[in-house]
mmCIF file as Biopython writes it, N, C-alpha, C and O atoms, coordinates in Angstrom:
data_model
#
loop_
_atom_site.group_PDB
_atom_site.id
_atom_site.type_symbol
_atom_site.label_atom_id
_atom_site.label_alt_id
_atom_site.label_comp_id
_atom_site.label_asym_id
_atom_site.label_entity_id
_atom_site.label_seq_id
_atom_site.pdbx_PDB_ins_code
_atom_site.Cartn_x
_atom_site.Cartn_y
_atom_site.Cartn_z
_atom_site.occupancy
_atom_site.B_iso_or_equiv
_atom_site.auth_seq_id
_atom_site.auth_asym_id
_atom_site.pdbx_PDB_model_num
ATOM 1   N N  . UNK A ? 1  ? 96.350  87.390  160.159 1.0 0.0 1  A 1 
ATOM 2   C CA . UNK A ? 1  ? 95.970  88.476  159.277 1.0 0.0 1  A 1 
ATOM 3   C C  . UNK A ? 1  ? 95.291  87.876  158.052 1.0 0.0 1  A 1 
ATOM 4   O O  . UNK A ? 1  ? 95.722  86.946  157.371 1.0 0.0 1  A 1 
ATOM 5   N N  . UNK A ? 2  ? 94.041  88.630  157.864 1.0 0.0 2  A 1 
ATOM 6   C CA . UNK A ? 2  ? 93.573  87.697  156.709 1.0 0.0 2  A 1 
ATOM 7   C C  . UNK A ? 2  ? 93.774  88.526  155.454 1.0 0.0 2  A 1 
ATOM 8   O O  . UNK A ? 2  ? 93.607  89.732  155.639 1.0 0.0 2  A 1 
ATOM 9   N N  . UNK A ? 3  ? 94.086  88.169  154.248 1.0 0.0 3  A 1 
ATOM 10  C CA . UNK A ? 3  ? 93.943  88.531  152.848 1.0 0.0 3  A 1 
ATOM 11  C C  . UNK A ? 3  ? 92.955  89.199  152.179 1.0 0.0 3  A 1 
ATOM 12  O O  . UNK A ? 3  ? 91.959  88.539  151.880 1.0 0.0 3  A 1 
ATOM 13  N N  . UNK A ? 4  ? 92.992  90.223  151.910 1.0 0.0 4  A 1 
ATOM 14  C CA . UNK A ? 4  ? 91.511  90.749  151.386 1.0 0.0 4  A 1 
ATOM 15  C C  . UNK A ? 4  ? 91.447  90.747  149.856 1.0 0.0 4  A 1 
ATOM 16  O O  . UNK A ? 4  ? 92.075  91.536  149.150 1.0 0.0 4  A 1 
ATOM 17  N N  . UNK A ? 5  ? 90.406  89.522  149.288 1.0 0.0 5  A 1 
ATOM 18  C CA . UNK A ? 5  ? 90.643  89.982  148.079 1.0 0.0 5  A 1 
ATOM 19  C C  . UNK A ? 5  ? 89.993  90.855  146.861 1.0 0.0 5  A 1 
ATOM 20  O O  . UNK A ? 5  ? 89.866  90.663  145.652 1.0 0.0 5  A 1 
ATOM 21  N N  . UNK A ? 6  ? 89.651  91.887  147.743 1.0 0.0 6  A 1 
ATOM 22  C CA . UNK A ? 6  ? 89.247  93.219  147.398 1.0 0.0 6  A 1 
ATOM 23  C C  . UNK A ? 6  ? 89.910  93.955  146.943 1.0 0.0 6  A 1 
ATOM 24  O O  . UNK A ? 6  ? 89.777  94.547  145.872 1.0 0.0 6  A 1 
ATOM 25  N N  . UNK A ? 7  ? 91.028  94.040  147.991 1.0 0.0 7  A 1 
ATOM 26  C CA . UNK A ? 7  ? 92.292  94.454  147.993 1.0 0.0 7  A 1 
ATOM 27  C C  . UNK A ? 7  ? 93.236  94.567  146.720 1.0 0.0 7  A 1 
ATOM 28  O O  . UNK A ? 7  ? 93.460  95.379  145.823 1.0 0.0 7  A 1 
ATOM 29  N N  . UNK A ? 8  ? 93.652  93.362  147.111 1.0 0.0 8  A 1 
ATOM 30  C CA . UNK A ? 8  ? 94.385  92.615  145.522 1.0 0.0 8  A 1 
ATOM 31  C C  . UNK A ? 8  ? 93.521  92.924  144.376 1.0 0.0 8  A 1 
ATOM 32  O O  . UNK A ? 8  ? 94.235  93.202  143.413 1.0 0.0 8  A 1 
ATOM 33  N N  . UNK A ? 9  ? 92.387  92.983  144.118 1.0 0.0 9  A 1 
ATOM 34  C CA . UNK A ? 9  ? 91.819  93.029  142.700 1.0 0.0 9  A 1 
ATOM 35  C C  . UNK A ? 9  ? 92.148  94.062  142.431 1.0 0.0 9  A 1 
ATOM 36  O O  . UNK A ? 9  ? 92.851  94.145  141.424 1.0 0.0 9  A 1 
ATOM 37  N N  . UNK A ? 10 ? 91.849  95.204  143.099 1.0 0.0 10 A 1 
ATOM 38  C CA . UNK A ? 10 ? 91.662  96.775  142.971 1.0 0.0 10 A 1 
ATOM 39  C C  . UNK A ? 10 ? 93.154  97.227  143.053 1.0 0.0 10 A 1 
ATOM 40  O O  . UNK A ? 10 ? 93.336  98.209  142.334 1.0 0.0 10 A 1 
ATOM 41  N N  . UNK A ? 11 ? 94.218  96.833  143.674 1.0 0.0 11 A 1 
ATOM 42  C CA . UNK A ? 11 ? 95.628  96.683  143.429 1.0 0.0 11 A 1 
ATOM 43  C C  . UNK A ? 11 ? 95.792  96.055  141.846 1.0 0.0 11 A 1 
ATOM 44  O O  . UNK A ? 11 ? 96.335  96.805  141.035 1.0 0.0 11 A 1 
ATOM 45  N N  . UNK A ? 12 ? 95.499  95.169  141.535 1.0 0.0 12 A 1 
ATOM 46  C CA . UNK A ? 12 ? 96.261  94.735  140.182 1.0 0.0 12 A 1 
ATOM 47  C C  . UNK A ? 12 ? 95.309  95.163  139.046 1.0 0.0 12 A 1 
ATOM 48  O O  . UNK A ? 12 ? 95.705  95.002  137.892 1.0 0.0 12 A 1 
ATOM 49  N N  . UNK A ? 13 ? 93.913  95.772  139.301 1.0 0.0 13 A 1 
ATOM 50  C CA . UNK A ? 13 ? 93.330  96.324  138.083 1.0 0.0 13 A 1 
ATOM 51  C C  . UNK A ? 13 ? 94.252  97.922  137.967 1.0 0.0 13 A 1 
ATOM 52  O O  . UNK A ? 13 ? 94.681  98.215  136.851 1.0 0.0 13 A 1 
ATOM 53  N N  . UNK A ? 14 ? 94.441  98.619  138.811 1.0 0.0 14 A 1 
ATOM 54  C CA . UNK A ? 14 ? 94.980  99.865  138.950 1.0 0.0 14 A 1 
ATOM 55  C C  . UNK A ? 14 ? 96.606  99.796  138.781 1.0 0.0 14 A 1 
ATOM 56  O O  . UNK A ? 14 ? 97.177  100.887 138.763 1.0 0.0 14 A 1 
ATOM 57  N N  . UNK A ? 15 ? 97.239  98.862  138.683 1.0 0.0 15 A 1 
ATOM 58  C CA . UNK A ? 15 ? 98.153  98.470  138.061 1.0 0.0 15 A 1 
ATOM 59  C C  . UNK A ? 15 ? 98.598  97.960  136.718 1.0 0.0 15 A 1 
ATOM 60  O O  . UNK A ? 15 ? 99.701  97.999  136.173 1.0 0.0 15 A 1 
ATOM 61  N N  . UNK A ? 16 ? 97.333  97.423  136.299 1.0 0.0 16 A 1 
ATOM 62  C CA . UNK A ? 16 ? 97.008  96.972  134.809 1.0 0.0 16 A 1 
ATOM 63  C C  . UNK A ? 16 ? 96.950  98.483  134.193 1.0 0.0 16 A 1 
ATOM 64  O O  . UNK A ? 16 ? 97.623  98.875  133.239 1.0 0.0 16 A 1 
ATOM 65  N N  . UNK A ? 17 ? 96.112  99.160  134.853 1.0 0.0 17 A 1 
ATOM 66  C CA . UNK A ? 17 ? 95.539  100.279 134.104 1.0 0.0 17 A 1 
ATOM 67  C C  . UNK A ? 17 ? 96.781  101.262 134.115 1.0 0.0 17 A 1 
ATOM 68  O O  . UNK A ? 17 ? 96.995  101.931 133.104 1.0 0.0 17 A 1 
ATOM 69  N N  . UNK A ? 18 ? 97.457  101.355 135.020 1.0 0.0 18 A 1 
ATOM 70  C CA . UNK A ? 18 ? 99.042  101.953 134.797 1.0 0.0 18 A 1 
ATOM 71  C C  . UNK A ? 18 ? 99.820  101.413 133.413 1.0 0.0 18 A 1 
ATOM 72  O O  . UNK A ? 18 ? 99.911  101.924 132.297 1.0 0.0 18 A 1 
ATOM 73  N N  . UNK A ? 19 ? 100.337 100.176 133.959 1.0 0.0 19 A 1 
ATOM 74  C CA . UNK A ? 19 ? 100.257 99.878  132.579 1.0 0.0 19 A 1 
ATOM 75  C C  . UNK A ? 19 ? 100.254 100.000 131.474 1.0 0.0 19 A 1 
ATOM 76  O O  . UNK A ? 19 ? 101.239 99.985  130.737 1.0 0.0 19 A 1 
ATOM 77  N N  . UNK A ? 20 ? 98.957  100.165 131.132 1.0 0.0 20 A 1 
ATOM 78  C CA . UNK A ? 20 ? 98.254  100.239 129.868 1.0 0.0 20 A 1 
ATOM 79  C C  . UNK A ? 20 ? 98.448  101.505 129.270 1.0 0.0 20 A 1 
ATOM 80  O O  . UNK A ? 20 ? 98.450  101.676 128.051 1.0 0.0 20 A 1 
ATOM 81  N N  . UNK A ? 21 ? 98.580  102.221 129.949 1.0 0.0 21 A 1 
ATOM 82  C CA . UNK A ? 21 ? 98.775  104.022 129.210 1.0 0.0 21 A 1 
ATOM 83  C C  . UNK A ? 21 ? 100.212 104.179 128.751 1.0 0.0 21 A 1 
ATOM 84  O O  . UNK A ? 21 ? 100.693 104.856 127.843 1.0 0.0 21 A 1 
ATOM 85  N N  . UNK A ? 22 ? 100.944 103.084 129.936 1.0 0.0 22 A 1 
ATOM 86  C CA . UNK A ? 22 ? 102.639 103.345 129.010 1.0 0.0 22 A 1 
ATOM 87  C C  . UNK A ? 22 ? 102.662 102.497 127.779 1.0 0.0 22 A 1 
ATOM 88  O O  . UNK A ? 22 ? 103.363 102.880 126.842 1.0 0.0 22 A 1 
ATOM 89  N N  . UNK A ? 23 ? 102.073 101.547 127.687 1.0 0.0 23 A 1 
ATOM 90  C CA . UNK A ? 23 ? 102.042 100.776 126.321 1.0 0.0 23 A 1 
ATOM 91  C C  . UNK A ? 23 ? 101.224 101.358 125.401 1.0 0.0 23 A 1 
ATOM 92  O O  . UNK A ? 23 ? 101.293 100.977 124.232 1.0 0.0 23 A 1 
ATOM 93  N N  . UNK A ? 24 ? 100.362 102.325 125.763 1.0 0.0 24 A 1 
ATOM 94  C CA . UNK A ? 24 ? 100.001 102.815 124.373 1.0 0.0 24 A 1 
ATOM 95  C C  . UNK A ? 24 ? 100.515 103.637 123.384 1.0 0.0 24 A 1 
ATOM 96  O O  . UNK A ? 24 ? 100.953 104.702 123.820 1.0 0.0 24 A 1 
ATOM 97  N N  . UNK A ? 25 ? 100.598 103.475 122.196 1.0 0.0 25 A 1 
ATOM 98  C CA . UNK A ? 25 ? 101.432 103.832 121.295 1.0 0.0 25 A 1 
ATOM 99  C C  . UNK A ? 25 ? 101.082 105.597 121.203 1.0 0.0 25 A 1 
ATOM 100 O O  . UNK A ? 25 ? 99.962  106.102 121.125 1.0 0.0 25 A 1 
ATOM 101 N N  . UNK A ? 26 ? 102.608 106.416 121.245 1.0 0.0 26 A 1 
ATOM 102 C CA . UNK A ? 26 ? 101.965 107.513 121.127 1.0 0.0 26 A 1 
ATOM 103 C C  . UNK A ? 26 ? 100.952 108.245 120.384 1.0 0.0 26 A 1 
ATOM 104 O O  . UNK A ? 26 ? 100.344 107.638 119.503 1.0 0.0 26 A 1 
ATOM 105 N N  . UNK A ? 27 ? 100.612 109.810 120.684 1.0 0.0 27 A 1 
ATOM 106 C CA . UNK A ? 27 ? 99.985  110.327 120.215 1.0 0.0 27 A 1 
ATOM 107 C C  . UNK A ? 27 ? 100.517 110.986 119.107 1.0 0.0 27 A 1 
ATOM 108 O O  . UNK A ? 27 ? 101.681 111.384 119.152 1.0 0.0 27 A 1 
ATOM 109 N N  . UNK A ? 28 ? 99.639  111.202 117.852 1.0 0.0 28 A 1 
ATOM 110 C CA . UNK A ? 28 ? 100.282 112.023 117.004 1.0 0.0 28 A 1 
ATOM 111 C C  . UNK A ? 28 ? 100.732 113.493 116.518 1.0 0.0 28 A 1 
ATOM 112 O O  . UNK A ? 28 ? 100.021 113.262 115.540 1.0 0.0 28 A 1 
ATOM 113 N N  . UNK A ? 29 ? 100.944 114.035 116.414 1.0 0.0 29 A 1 
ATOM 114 C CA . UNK A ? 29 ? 101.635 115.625 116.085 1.0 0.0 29 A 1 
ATOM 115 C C  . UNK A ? 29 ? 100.280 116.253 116.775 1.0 0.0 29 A 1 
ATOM 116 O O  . UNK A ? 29 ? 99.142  115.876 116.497 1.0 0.0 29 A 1 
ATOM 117 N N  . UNK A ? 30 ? 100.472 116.849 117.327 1.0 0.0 30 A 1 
ATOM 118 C CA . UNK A ? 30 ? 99.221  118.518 117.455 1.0 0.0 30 A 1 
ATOM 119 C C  . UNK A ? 30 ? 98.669  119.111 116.329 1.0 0.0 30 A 1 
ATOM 120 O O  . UNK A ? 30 ? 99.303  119.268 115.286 1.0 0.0 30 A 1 
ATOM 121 N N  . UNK A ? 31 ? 97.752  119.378 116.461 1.0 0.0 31 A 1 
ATOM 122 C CA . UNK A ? 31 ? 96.857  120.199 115.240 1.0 0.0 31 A 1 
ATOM 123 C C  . UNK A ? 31 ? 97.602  120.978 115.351 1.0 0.0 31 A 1 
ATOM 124 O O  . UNK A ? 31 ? 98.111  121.459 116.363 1.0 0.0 31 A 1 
ATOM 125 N N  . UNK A ? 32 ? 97.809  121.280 113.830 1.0 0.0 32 A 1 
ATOM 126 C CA . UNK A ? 32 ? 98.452  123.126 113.651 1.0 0.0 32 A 1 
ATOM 127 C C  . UNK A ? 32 ? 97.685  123.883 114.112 1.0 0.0 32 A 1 
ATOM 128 O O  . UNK A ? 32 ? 96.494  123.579 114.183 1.0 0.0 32 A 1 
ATOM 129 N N  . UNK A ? 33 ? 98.073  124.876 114.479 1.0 0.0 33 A 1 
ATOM 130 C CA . UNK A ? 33 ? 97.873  126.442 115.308 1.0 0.0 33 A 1 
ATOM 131 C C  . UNK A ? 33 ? 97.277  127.301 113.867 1.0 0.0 33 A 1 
ATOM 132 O O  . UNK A ? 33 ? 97.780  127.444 112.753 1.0 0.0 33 A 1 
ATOM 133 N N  . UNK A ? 34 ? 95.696  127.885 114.591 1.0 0.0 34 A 1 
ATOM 134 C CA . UNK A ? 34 ? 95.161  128.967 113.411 1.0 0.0 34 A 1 
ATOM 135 C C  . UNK A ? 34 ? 95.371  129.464 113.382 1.0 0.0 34 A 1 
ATOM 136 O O  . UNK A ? 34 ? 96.010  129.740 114.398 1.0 0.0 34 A 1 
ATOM 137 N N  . UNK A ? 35 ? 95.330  130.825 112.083 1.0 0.0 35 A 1 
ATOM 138 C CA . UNK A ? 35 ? 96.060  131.533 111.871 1.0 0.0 35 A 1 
ATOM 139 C C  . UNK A ? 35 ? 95.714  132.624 112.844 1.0 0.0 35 A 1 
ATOM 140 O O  . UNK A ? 35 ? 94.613  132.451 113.368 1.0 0.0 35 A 1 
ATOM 141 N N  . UNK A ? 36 ? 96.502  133.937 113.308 1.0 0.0 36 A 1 
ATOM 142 C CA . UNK A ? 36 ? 95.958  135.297 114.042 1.0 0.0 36 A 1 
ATOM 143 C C  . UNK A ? 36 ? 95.183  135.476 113.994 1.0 0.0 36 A 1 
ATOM 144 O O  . UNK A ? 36 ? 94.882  135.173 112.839 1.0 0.0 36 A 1 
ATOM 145 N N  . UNK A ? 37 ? 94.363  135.834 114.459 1.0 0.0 37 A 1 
ATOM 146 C CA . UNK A ? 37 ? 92.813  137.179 114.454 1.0 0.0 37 A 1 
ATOM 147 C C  . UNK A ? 37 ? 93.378  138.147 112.898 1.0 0.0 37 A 1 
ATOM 148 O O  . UNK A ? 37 ? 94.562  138.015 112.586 1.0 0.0 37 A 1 
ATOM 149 N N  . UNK A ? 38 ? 92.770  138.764 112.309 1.0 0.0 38 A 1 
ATOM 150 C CA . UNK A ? 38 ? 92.994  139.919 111.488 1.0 0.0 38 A 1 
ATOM 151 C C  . UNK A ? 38 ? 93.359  141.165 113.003 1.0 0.0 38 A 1 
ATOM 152 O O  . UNK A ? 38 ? 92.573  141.555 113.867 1.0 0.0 38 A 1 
ATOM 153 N N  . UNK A ? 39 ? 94.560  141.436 112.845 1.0 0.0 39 A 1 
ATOM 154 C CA . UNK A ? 39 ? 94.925  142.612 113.558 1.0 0.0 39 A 1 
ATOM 155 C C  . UNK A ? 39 ? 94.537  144.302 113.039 1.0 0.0 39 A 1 
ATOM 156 O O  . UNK A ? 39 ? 94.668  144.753 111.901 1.0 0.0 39 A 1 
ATOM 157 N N  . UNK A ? 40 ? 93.993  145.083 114.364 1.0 0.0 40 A 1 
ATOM 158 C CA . UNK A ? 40 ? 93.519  146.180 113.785 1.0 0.0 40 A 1 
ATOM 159 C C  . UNK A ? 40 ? 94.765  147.326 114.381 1.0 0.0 40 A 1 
ATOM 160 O O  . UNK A ? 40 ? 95.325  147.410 115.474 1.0 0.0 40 A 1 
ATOM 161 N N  . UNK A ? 41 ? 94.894  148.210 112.986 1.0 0.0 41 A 1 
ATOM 162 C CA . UNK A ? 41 ? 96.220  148.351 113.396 1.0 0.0 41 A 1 
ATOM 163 C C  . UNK A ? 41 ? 96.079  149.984 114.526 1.0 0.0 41 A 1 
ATOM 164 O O  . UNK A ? 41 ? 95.456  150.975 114.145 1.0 0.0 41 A 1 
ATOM 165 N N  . UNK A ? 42 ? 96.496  149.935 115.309 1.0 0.0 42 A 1 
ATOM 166 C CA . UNK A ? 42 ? 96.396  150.572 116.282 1.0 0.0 42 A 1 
ATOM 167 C C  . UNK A ? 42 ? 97.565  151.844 116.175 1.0 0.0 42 A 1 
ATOM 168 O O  . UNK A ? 42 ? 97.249  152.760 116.934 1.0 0.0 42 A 1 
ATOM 169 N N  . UNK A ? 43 ? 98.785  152.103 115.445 1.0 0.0 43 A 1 
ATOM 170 C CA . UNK A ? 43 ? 99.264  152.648 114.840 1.0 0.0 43 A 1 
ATOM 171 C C  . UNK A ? 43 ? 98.832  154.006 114.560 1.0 0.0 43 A 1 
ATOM 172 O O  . UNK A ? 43 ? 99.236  155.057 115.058 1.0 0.0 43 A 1 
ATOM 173 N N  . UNK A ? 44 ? 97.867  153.787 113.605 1.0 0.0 44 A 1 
ATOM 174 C CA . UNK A ? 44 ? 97.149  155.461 112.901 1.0 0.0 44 A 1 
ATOM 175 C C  . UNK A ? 44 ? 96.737  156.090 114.450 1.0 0.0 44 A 1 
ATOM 176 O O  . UNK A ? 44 ? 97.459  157.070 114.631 1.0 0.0 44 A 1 
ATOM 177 N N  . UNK A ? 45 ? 95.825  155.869 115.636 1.0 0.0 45 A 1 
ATOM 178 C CA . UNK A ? 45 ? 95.139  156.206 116.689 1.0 0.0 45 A 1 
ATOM 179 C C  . UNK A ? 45 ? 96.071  156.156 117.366 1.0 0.0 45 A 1 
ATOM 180 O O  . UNK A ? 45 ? 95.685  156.907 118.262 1.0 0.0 45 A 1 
ATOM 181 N N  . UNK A ? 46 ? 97.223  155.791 117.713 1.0 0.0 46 A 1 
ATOM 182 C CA . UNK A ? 46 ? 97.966  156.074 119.049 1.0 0.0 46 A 1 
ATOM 183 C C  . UNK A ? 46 ? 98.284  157.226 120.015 1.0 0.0 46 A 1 
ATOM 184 O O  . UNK A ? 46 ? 98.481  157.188 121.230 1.0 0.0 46 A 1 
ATOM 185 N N  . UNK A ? 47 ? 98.284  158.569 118.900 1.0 0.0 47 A 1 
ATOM 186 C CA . UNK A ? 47 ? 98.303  160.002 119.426 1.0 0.0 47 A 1 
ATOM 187 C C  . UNK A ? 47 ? 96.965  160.020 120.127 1.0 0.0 47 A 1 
ATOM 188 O O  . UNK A ? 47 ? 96.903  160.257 121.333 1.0 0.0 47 A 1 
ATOM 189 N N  . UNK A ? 48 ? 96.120  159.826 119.550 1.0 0.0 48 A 1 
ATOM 190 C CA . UNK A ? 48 ? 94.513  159.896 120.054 1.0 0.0 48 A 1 
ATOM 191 C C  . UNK A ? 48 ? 94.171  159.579 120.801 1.0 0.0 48 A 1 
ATOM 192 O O  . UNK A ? 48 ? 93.291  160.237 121.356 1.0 0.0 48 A 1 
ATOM 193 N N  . UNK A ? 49 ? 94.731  158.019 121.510 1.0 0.0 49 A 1 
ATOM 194 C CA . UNK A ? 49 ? 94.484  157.468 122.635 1.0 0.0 49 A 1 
ATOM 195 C C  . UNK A ? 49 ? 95.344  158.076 123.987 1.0 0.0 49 A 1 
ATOM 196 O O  . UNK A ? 49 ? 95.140  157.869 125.184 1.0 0.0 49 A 1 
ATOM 197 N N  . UNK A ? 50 ? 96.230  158.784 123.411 1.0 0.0 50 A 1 
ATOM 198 C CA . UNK A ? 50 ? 97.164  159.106 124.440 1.0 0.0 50 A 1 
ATOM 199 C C  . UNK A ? 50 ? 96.812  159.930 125.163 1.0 0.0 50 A 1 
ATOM 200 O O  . UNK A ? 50 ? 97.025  160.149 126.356 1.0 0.0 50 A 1 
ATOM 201 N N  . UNK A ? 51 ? 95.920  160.688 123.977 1.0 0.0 51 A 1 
ATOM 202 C CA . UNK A ? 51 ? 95.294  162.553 124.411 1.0 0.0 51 A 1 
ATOM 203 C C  . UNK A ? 51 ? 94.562  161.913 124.929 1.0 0.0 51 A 1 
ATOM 204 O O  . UNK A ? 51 ? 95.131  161.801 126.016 1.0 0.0 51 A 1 
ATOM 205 N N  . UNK A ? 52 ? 93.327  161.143 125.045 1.0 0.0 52 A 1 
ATOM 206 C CA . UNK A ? 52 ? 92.285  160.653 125.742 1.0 0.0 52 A 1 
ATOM 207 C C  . UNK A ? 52 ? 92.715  160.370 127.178 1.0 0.0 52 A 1 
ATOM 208 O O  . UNK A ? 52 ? 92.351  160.971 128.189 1.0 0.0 52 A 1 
ATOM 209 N N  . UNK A ? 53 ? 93.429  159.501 127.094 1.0 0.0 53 A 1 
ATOM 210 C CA . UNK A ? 53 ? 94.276  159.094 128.255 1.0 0.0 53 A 1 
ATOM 211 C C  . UNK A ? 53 ? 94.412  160.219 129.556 1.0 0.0 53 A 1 
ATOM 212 O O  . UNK A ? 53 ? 94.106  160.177 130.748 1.0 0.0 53 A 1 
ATOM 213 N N  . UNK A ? 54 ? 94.904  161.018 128.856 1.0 0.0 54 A 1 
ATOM 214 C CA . UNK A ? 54 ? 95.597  162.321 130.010 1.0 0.0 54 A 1 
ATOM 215 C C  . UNK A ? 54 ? 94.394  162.914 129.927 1.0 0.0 54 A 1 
ATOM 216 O O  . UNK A ? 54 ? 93.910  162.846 131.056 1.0 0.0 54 A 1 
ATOM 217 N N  . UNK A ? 55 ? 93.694  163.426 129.241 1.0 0.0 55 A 1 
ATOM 218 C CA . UNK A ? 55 ? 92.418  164.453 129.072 1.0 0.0 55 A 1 
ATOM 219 C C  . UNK A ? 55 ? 91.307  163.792 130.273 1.0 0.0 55 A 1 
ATOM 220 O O  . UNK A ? 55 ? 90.435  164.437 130.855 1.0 0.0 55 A 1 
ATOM 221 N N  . UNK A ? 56 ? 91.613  162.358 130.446 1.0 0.0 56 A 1 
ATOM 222 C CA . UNK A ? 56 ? 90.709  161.720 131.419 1.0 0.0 56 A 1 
ATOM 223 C C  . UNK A ? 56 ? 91.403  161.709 133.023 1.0 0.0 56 A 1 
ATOM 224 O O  . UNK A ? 56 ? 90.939  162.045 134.112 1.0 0.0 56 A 1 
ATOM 225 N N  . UNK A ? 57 ? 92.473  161.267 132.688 1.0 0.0 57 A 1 
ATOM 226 C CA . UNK A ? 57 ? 93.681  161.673 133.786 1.0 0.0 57 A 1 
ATOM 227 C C  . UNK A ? 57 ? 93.399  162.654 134.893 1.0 0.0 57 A 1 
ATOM 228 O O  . UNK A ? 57 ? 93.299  162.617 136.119 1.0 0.0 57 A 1 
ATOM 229 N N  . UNK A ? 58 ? 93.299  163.681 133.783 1.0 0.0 58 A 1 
ATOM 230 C CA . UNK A ? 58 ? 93.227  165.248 134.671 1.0 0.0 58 A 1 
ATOM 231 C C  . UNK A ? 58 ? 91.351  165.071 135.074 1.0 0.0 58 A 1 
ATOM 232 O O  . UNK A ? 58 ? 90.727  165.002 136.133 1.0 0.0 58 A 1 
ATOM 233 N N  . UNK A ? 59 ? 91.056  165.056 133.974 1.0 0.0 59 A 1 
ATOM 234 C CA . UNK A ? 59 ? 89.653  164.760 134.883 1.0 0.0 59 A 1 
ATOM 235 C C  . UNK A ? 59 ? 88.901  164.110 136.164 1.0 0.0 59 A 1 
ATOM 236 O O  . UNK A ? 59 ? 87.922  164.486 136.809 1.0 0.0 59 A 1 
ATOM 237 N N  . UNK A ? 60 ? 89.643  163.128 136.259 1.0 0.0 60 A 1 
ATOM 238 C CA . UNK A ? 60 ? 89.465  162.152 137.394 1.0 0.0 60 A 1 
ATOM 239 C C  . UNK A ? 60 ? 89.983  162.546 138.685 1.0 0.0 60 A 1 
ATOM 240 O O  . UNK A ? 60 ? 89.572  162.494 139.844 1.0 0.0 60 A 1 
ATOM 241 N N  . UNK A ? 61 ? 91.522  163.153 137.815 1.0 0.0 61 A 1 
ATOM 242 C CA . UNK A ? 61 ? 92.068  164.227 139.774 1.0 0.0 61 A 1 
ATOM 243 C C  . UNK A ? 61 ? 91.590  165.436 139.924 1.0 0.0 61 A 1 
ATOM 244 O O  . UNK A ? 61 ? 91.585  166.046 140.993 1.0 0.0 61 A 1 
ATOM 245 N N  . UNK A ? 62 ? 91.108  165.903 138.726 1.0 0.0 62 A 1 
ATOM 246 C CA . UNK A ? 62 ? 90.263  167.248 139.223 1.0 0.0 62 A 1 
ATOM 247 C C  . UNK A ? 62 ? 88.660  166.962 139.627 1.0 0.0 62 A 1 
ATOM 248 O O  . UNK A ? 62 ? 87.860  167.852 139.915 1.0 0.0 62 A 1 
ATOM 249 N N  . UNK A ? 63 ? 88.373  165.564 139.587 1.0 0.0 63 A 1 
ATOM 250 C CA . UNK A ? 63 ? 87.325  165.111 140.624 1.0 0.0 63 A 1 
ATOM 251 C C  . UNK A ? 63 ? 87.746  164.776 141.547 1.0 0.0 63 A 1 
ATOM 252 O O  . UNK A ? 63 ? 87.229  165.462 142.428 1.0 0.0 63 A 1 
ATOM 253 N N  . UNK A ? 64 ? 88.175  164.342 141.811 1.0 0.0 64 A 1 
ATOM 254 C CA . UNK A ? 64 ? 88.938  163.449 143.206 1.0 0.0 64 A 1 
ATOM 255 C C  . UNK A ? 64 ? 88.992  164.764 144.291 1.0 0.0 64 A 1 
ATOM 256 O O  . UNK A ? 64 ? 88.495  164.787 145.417 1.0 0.0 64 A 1 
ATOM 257 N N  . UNK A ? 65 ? 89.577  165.607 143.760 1.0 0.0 65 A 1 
ATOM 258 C CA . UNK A ? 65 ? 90.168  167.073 144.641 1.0 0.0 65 A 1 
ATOM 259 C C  . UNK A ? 65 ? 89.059  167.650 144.861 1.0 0.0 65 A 1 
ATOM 260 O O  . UNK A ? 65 ? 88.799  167.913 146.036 1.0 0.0 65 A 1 
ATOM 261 N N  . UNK A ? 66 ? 88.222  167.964 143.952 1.0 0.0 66 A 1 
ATOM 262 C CA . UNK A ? 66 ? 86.865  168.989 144.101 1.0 0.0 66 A 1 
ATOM 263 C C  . UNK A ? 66 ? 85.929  167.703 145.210 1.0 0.0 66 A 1 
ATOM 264 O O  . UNK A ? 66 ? 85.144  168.358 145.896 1.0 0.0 66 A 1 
ATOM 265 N N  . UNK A ? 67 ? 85.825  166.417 145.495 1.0 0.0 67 A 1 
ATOM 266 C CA . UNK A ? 67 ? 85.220  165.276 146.331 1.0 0.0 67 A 1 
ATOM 267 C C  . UNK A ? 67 ? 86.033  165.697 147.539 1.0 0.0 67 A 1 
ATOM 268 O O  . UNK A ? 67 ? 85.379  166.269 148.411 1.0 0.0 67 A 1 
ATOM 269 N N  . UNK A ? 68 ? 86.991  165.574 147.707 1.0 0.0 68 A 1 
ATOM 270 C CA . UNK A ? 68 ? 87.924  165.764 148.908 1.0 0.0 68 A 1 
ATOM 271 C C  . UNK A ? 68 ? 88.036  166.962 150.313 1.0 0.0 68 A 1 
ATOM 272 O O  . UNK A ? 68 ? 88.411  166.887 151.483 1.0 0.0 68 A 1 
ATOM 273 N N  . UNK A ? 69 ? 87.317  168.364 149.154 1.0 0.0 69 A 1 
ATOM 274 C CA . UNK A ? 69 ? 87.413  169.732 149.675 1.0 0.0 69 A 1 
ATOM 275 C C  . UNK A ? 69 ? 85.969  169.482 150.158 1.0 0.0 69 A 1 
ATOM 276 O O  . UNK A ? 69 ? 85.360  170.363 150.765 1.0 0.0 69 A 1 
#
């Protein structure tokens, strides 16, 4: 059986290079986190969206039904 020393190089560079990442000294803290988006407050509109909601609701099954017949 012969020795390849292809083999071996590419074995002990990829072993070096293992290695090398555990000896490097860690990394430091994470950048702090930015602050929120400006939040829009959704609060005042919630009745509004709700009515929309259903007002479309019914619309969509009173298409659906009038498509169907």
């Amino acid at each position: 059986m012969k020795i390849a020393p292809r083999k071996i190089s590419l074995s002990l560079l990829a072993l070096l290079t293992t290695l090398s990442t555990f000896a490097a000294p860690p990394v430091g803290p994470p950048p702090p986190t930015p602050p929120p988006p400006p939040g829009l407050p959704i609060d005042s509109s919630i009745v509004l969206l709700v009515f929309v909601a259903i007002v479309y609701g019914f619309y969509t099954l009173k298409k659906f039904k009038l498509q169907s017949k």
